[in-house]
C-alpha positions in Angstrom: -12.2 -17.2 -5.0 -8.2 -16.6 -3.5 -6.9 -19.4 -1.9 -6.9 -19.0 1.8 -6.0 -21.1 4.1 -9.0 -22.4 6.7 -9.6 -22.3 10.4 -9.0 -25.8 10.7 -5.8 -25.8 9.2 -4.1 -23.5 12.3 -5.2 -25.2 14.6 -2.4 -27.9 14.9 -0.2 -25.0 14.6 -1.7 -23.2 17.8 -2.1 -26.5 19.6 2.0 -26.8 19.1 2.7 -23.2 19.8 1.0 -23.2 23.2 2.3 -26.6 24.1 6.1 -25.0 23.4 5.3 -21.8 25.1 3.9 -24.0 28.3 1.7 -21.0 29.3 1.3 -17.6 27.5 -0.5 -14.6 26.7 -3.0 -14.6 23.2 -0.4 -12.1 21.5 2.6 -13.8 22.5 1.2 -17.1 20.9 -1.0 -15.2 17.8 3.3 -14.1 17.0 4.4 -18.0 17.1 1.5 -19.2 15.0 2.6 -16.7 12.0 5.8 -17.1 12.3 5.7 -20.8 12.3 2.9 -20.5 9.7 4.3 -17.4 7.7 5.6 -19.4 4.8 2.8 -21.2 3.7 0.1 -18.6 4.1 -2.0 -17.2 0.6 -1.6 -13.6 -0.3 -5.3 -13.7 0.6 -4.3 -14.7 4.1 -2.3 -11.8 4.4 -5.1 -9.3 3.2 -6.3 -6.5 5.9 -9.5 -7.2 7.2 -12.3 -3.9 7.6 -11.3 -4.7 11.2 -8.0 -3.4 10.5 -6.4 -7.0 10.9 -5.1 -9.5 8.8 -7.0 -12.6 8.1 -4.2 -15.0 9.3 -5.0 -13.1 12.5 -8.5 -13.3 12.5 -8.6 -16.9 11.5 -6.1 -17.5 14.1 -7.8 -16.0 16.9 -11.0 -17.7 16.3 -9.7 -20.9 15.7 -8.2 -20.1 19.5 -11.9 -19.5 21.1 -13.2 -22.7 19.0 -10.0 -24.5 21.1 -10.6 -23.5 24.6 -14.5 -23.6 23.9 -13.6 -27.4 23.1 -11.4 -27.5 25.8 -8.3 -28.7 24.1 -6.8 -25.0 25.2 -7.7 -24.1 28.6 -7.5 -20.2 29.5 -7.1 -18.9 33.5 -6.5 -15.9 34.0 -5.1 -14.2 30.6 -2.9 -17.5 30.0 -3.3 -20.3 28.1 -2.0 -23.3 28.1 -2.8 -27.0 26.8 -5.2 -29.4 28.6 -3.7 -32.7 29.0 -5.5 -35.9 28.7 
């Protein structure tokens, strides 16, 4: 099996990102996460998905849900942002 690189391991990256970005749109924070991510991603991460997405992506955005589901991201209204303590 490729190396890939896990849920788990974006989600410091998406907890920085929308703590940066204050408040934002999915999209606008799915960009920051690869871009800040983008060097240390697997070709595997990179391959198209039968959804016609990459897997960064798709990890990405489910690692998102499993964050506002926890509450560590809360969502209103289209924007996200990071629930403080």
């Amino acid at each position: 099996m490729e190396k890939r690189t896990t849920k788990p391991e974006y989600a410091p990256y998406i907890v920085q990102t929308v703590r940066h970005l204050l408040e934002s749109n999915r999209e606008q924070i799915i960009v920051e996460v690869f871009s800040s991510m983008e060097h240390m991603l697997h070709p595997a991460d990179l391959e198209v998905l039968a959804n016609n997405e990459p897997r960064w992506r798709n990890q990405v955005d489910h690692m998102l849900d499993g964050l506002i589901e926890d509450g560590v991201v809360l969502e209103n209204n289209g924007l996200l942002r990071v629930a403080e303590p």
